[in-house]
C-alpha positions as a printed Julia matrix, in Angstrom:
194×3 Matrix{Float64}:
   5.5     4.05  -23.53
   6.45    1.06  -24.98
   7.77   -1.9   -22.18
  11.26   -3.1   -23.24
  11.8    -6.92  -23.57
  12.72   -7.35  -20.26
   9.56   -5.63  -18.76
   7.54   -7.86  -21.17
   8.73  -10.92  -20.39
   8.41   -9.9   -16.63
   4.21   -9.52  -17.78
   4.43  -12.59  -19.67
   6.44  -14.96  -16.48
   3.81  -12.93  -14.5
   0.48  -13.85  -16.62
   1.46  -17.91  -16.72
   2.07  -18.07  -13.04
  -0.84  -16.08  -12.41
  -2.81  -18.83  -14.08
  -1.35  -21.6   -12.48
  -2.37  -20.17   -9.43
  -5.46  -19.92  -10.51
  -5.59  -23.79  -11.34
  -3.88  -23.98   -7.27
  -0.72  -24.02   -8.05
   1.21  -23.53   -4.67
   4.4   -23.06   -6.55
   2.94  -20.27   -9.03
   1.16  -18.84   -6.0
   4.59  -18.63   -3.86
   6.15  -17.02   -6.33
   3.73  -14.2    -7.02
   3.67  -14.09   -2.8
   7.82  -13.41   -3.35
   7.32  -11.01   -6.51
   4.5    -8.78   -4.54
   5.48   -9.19   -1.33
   7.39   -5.84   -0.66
   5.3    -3.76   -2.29
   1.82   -4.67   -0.45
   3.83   -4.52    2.78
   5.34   -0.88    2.16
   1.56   -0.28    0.82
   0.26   -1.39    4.2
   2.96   -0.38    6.46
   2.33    3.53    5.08
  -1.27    3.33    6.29
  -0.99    1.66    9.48
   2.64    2.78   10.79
   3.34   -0.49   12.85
   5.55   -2.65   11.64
   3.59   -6.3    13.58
   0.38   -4.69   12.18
   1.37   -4.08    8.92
   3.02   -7.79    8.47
  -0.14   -9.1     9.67
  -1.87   -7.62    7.95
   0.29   -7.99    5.0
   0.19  -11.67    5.7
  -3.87  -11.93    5.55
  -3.78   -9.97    1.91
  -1.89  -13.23    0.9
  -3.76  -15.5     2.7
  -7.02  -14.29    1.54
  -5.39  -13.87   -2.2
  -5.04  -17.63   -1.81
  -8.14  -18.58   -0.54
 -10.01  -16.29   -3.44
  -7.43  -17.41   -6.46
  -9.34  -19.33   -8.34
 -11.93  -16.51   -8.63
  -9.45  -14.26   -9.64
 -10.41  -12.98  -13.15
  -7.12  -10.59  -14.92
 -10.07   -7.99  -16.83
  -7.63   -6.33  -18.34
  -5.84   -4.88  -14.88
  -2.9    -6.39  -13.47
  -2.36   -9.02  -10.6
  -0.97   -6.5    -8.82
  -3.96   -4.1    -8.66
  -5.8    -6.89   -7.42
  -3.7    -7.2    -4.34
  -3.4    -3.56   -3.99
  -7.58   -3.52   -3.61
  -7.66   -6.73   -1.07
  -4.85   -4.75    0.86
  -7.02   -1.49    0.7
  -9.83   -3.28    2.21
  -7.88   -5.31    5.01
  -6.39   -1.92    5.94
  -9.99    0.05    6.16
 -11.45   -3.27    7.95
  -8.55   -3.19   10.34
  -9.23    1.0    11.05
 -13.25   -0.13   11.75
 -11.84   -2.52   14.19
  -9.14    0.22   16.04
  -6.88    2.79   16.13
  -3.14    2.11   15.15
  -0.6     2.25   18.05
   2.8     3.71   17.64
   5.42    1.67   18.32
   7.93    3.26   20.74
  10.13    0.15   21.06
  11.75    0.84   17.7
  13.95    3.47   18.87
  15.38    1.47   21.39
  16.13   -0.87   18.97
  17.92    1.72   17.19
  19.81    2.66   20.19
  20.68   -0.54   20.6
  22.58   -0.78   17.08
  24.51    2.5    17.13
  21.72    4.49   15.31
  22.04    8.14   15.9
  18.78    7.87   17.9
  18.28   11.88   17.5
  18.34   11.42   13.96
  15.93    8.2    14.68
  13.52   10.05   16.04
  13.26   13.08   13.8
  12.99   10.75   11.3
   9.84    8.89   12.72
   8.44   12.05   14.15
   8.04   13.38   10.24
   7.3    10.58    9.04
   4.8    10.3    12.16
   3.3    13.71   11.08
   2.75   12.56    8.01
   1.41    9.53    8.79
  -1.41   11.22   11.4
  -1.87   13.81    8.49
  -2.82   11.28    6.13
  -5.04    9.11    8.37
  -7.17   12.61    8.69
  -8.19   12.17    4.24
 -10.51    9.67    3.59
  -9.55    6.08    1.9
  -9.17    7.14   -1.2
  -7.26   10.18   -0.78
  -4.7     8.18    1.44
  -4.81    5.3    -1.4
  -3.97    7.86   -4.2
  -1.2     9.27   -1.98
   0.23    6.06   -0.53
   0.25    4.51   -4.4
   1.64    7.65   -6.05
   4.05    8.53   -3.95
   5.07    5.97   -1.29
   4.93    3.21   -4.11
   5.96    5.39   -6.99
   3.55    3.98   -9.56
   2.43    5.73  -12.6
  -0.8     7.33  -12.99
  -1.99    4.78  -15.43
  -1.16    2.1   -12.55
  -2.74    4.07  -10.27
  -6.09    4.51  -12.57
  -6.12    0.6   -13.34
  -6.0    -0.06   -9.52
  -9.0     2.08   -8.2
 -11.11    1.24  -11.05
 -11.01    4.91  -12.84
 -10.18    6.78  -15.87
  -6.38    8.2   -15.97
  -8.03   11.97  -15.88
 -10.48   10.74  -13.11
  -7.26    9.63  -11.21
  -5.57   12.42  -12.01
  -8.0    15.0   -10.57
  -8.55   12.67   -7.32
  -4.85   13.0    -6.95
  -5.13   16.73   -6.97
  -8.04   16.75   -4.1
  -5.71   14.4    -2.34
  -2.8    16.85   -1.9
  -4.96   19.64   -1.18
  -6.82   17.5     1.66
  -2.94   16.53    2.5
  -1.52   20.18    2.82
  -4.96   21.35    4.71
  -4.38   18.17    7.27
  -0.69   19.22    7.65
  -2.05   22.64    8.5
  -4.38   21.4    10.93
  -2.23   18.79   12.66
  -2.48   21.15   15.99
  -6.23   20.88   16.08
  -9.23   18.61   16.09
  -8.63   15.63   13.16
 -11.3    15.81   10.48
 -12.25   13.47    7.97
 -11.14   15.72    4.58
């Protein structure tokens, strides 16, 4: 697949303010922080299921993308796979450190707005089943499923961002939904590490 023009000069905006960051460009930086922003924090938010946690610890990917910029070397991946690996590591550091709490507060707040809180909580309690499901796999399975489906990316994205062949990602994705659908199964009894 060919990008179109627009996609390219997306890559090409992308690659110069990449190296201006590089050279500590606060201005380049910021605007890579706006560009990736959403994405690391949906990535994040997925794994952790709090939103304070997960804009922590979205905010420390940045910071720590800062503080390591001028190291940064492209290798052929993009920026964005870089992030996606210092957010996979925050995450895994911050489930070493504890267990995620589950925010009950948000369905007041959706009370409080004129949200059909039934619908609110059926909502978070499959999304909450999922979520418990998934922390059962082990990091990479709940990478591959979190990238590929949560973020939507392609498997080539995917491959470039855990450091494997497209096959290799391919097959890991596989293992991942089977570990998935087993954990779903499961959810009743003792959690396992699939």
């Amino acid at each position: 697949m060919t990008p179109d023009a627009d996609t390219r000069g997306t890559l090409t905006d992308e690659a110069d303010l990449v190296k201006r960051a590089v050279k500590r460009d606060p201005a380049a930086f910021g605007a890579l922080y706006e560009f990736h922003l959403d994405r690391i924090y949906r990535y994040v938010f997925y794994r952790v299921g709090s939103t304070s946690e997960a804009e922590d610890l979205t905010e420390q990917v940045f910071l720590k993308a800062w503080e390591a910029i001028d190291r940064y070397e492209p290798r052929g991946t993009p920026f964005a796979a870089w992030l996606y690996r210092l957010a996979h590591n925050l995450v895994i550091d911050h489930y070493r450190g504890k267990r995620p709490l589950t925010p009950l507060d948000e369905v007041a707040e959706a009370e409080e707005i004129g949200v059909d809180v039934v619908e609110a909580v059926e909502a978070r309690l499959d999304e909450e089943e999922i979520r418990e499901a998934l922390a059962r796999l082990n990091p990479d399975y709940q990478q591959m499923i979190v990238l590929r489906f949560v973020e939507g990316l392609s498997h080539a994205e995917v491959a470039q961002i855990i450091g494997k062949s497209e096959g290799a990602a391919r097959v890991i994705q596989h293992r991942a939904l089977q570990a998935l659908a087993r954990a779903l199964e499961d959810r009743g009894g003792n959690p396992r590490r699939s």
